[in-house]
C-alpha positions as a Markdown table, in Angstrom:
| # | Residue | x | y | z |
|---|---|---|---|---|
| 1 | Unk | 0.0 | 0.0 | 0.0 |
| 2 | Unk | 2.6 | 2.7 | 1.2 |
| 3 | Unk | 5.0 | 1.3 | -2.1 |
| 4 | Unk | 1.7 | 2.1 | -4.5 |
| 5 | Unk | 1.3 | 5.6 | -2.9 |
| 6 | Unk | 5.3 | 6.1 | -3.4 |
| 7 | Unk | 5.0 | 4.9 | -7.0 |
| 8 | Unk | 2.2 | 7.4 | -7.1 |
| 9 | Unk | 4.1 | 10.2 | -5.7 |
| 10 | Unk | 7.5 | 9.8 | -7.5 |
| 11 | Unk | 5.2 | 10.2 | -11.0 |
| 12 | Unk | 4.1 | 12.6 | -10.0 |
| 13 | Unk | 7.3 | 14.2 | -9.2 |
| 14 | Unk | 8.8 | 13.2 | -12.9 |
| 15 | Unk | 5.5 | 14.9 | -14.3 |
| 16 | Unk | 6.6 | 18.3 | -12.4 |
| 17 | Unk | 9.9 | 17.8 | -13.2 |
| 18 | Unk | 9.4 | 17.7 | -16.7 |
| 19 | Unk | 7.0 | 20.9 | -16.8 |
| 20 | Unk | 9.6 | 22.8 | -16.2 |
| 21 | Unk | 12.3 | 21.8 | -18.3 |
| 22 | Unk | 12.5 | 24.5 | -21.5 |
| 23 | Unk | 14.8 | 22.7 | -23.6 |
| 24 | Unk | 15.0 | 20.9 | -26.7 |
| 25 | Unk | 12.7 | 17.6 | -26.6 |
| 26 | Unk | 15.9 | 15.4 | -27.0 |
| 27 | Unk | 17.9 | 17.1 | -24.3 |
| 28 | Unk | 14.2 | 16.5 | -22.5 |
| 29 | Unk | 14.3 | 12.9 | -23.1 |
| 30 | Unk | 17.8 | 12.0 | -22.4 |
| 31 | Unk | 17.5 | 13.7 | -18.9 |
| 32 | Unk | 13.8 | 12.2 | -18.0 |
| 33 | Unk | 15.3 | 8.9 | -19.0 |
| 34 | Unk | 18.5 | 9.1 | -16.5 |
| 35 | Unk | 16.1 | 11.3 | -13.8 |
| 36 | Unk | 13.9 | 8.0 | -14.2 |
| 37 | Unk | 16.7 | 5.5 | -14.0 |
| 38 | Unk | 18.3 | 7.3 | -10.8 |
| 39 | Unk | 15.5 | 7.9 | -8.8 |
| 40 | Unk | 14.9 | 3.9 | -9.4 |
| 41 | Unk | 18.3 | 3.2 | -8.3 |
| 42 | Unk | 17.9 | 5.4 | -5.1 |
| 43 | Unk | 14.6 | 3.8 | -4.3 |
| 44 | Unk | 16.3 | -0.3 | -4.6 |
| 45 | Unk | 19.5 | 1.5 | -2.6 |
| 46 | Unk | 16.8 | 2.7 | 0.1 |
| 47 | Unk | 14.2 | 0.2 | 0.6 |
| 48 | Unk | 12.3 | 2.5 | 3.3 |
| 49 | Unk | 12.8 | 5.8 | 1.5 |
| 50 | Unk | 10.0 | 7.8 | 1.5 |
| 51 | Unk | 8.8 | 10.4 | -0.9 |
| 52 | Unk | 10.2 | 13.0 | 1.5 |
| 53 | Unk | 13.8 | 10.9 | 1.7 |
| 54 | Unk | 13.3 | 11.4 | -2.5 |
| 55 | Unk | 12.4 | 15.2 | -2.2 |
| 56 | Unk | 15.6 | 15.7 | 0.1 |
| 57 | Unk | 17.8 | 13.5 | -1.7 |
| 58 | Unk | 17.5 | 15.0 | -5.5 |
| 59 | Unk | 15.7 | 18.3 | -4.4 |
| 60 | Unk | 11.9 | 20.4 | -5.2 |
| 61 | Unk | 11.1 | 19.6 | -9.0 |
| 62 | Unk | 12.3 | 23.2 | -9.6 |
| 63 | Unk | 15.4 | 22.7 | -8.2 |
| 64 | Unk | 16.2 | 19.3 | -10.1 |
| 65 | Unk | 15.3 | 21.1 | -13.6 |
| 66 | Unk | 17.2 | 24.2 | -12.8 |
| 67 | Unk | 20.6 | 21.9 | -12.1 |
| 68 | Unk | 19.8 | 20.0 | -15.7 |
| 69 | Unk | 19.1 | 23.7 | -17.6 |
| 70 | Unk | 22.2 | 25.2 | -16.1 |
| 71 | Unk | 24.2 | 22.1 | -17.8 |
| 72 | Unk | 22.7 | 22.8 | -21.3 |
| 73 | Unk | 24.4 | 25.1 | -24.0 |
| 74 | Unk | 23.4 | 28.2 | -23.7 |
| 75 | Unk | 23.2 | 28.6 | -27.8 |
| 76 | Unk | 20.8 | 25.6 | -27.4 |
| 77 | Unk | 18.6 | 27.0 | -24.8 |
| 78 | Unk | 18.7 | 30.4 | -26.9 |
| 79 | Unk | 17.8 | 28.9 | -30.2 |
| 80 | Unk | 14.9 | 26.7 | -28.4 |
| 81 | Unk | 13.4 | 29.7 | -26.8 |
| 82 | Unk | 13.9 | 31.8 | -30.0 |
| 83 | Unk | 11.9 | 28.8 | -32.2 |
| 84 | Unk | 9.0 | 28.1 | -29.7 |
| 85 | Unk | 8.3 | 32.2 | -28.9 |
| 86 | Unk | 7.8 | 32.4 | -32.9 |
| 87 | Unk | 5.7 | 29.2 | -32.7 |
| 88 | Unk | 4.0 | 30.8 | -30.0 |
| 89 | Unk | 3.6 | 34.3 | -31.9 |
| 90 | Unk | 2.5 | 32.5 | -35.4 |
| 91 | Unk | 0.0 | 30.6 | -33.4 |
| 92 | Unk | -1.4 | 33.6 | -31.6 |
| 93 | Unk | -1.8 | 35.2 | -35.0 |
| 94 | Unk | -3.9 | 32.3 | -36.8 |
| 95 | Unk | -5.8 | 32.3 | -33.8 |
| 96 | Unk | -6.9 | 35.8 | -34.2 |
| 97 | Unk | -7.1 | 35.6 | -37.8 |
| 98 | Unk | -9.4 | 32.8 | -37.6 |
| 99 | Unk | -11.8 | 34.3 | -34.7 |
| 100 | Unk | -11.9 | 37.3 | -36.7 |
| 101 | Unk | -12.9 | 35.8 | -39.8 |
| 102 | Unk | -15.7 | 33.5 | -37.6 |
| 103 | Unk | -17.4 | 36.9 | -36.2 |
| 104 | Unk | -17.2 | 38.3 | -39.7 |
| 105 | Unk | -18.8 | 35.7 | -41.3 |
| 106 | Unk | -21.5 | 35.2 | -37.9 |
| 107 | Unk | -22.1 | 39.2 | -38.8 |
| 108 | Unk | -23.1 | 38.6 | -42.3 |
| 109 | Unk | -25.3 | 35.6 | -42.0 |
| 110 | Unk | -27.0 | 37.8 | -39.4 |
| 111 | Unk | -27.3 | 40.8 | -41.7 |
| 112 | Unk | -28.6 | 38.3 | -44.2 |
| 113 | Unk | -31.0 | 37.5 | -42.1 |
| 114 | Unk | -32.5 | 41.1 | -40.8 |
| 115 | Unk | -32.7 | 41.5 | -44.6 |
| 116 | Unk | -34.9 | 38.8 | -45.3 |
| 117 | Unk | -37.0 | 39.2 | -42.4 |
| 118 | Unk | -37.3 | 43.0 | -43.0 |
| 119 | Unk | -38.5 | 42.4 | -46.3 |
């Protein structure tokens, strides 16, 4: 029972983890996958951890990122960020284009229809 509710726990932890790691997806990957495999190692090393004895051990979610990001190129991070703010921007764009051209075409089919009922 207390094993399930660890399991539970240390997901949940990788989950966090990973939301805030702003890096490329394979620098993502390479780290989740050796986060993954060392956190497994530290649980079999310490039968009676807890999630606490985890927390303490490899530190806050936060923290754990922030020591991975500080070990990436900084031209990497830099290019990253520069490629997913323009797919951010182009995104915000199309979204406004494509409400914009809904309301339009929502105010015409109402005009249309004033005009027929007027007449």
């Amino acid at each position: 029972m207390v094993k399930k509710h660890l399991d539970k726990s240390i997901t949940k932890y990788i989950r966090i983890t990973k939301h805030f790691l702003h890096c490329p997806k394979n620098c993502r990957n390479q780290f989740i996958q050796d986060m993954e495999h060392d956190i497994a190692q530290f649980l079999l090393e310490n039968q009676d951890a807890k999630y606490s004895d985890v927390i303490h051990y490899f530190g806050t979610p936060a923290e754990l990122a922030q020591i991975y990001l500080d070990n990436v190129p900084t031209e990497e991070l830099a290019l990253y960020k520069t490629k997913r703010n323009f797919f951010h921007s182009r995104s915000v764009i199309i979204l406004f284009i494509v409400s914009t051209a809904i309301m339009i075409y929502l105010f015409l089919s109402l005009q249309k229809v004033r005009k027929i009922n007027f007449i």
